[in-house]
C-alpha positions as CSV (number, residue, x, y, z in Angstrom):
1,X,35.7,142.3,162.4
2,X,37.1,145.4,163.9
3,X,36.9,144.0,167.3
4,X,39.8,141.7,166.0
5,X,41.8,144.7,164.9
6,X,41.3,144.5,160.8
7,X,38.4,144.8,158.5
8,X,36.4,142.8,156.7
9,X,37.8,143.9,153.2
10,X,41.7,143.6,155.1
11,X,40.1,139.7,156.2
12,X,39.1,139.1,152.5
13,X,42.3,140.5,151.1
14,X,44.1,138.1,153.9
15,X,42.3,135.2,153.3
16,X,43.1,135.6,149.4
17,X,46.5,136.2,149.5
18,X,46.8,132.8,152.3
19,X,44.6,130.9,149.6
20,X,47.2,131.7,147.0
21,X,50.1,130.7,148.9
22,X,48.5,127.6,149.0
23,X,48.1,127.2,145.5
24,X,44.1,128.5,145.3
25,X,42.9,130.8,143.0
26,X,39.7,133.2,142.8
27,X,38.3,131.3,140.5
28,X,37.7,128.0,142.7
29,X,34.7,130.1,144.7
30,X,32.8,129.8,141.0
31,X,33.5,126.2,140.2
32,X,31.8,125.1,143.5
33,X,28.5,126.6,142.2
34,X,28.0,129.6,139.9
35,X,24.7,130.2,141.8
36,X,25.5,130.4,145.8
37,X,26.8,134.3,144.3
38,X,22.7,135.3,144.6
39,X,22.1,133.2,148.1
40,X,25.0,135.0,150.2
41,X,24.3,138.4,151.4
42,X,26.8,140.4,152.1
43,X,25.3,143.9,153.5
44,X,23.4,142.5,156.3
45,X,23.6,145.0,159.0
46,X,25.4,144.6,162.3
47,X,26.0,146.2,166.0
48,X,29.2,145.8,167.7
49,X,29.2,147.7,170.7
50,X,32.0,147.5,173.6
51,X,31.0,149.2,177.3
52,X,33.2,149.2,180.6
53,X,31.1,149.3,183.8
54,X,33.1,150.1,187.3
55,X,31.7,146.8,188.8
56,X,32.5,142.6,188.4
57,X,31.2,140.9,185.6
58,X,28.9,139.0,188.1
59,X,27.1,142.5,189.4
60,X,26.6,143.2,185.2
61,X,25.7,139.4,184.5
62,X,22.7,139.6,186.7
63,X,21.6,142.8,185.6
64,X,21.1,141.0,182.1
65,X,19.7,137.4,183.6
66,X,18.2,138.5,186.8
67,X,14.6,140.0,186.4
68,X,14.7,142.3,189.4
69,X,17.5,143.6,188.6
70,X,16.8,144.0,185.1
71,X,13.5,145.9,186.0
72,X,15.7,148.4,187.8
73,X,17.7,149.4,184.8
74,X,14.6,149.3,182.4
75,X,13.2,151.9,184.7
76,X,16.2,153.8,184.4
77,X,16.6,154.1,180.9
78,X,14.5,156.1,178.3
79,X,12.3,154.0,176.9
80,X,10.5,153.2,180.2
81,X,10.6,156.5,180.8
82,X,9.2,158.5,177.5
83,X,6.3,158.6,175.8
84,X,7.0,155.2,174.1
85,X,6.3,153.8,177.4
86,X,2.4,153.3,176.7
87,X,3.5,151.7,173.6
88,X,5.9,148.6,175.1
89,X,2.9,147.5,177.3
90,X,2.7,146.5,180.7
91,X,4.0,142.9,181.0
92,X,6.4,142.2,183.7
93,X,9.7,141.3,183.1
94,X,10.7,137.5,183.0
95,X,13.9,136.1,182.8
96,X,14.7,132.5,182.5
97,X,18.3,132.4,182.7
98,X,18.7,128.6,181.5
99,X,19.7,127.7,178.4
100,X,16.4,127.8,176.1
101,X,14.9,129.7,178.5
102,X,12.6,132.8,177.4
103,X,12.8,136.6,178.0
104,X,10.3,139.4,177.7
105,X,11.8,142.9,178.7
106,X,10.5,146.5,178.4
107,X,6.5,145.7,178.8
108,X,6.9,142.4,176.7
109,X,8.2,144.7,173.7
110,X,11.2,142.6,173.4
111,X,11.1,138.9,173.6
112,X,13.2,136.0,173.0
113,X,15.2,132.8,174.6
114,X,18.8,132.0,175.8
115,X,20.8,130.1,173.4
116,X,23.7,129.9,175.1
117,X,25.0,130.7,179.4
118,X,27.8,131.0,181.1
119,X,27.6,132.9,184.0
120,X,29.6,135.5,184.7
121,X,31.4,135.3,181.2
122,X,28.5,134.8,178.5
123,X,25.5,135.5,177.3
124,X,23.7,134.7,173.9
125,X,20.3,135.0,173.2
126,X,17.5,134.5,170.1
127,X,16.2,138.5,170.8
128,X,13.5,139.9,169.0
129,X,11.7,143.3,168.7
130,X,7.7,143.1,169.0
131,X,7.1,145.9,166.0
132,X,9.2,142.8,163.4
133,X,7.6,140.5,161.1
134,X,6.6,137.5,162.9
135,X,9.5,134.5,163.2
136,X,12.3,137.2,163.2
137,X,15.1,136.4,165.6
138,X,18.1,138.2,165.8
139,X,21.5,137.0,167.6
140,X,22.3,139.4,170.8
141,X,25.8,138.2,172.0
142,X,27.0,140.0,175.4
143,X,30.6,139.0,176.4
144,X,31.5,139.9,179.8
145,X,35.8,140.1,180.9
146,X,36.8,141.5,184.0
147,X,39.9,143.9,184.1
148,X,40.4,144.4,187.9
149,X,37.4,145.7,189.8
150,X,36.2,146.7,186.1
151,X,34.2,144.9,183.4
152,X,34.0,145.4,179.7
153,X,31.3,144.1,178.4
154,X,31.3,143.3,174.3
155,X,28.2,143.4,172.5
156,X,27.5,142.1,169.2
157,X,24.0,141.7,167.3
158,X,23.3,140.8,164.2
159,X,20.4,139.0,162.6
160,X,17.8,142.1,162.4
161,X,15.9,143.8,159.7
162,X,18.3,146.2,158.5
163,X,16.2,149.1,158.6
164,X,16.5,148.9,162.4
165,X,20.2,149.4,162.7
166,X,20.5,152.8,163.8
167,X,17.2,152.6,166.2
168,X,18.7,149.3,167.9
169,X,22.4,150.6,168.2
170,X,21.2,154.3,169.9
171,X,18.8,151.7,172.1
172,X,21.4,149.5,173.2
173,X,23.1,152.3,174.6
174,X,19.8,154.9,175.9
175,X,18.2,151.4,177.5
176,X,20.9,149.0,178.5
177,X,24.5,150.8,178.6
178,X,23.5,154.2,180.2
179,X,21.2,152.8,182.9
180,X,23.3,149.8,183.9
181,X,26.2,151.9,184.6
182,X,23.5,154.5,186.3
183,X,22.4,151.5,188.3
184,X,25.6,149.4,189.2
């Protein structure tokens, strides 16, 4: 939520104090059903990341959706270029950029399908790591806005195995932030 310029305790607090000034009290959450409490998480990690690159969001776009074009970043970034390289694999990159169409990036390491495209503007996608349990899908959401010859691209992923927080947030930015804007 700090994207929208207030926390998620400042949210709660707001959406309290709304729900009594409309004559709701705390206690309605338990009369709906005293045991939801142990079905709703509320520490699941999550990334939100914001980048500006010094091209147009159409240049960025197909560096996400475009496999050539992704290939050239991958190459760029670290972990195409480390020892960790031998450990991705050696499939080529395919993007499918249609709705429901599948990825597989970074030696087949990272696979998944596009849930939702516009071009130029959008980007969501069903993104999973190879090293997770099997059926594990996080949501990658890449939001692209241009600000004169300048994008800013907002990034938000949630949806992973916790433990992977810090690993995924340093990789977004050593394998797609840092070598798009080395490439573009």
């Amino acid at each position: 939520m700090a994207g929208y310029g207030f926390s998620r305790r400042e949210f709660s607090a707001r959406m309290g104090a709304a729900a009594a000034g409309m004559g709701i009290t705390g206690a309605w959450a338990a009369d709906i059903s005293p045991g939801l409490a142990g079905e709703i998480s509320r520490s699941n990690a999550a990334i939100h990341q914001q980048v500006i690159f010094a091209q147009r969001a159409a240049r960025v776009y197909a560096a996400l959706t475009v496999s050539e074009q992704f290939d050239r970043v991958a190459a760029s970034g670290d972990a195409m270029n480390s020892r960790m390289k031998t450990a991705l694999g050696s499939a080529p990159t395919h993007i499918d950029a249609r709705p429901g169409g599948a990825f597989s990036l970074f030696g087949g390491y990272v696979t998944g399908f596009n849930l939702e495209i516009v071009p130029n503007m959008r980007l969501v996608q069903a993104w999973r790591a190879g090293s997770w349990a099997p059926g594990i899908y996080s949501i990658a959401r890449f939001v692209l806005s241009e600000e004169g010859a300048a994008t800013r691209l907002v990034f938000d992923h949630t949806g992973f195995p916790n433990e992977a927080a810090d690993h995924l947030a340093m990789g977004w930015h050593d394998n797609y932030w840092k070598p798009m804007a080395r490439v573009l």
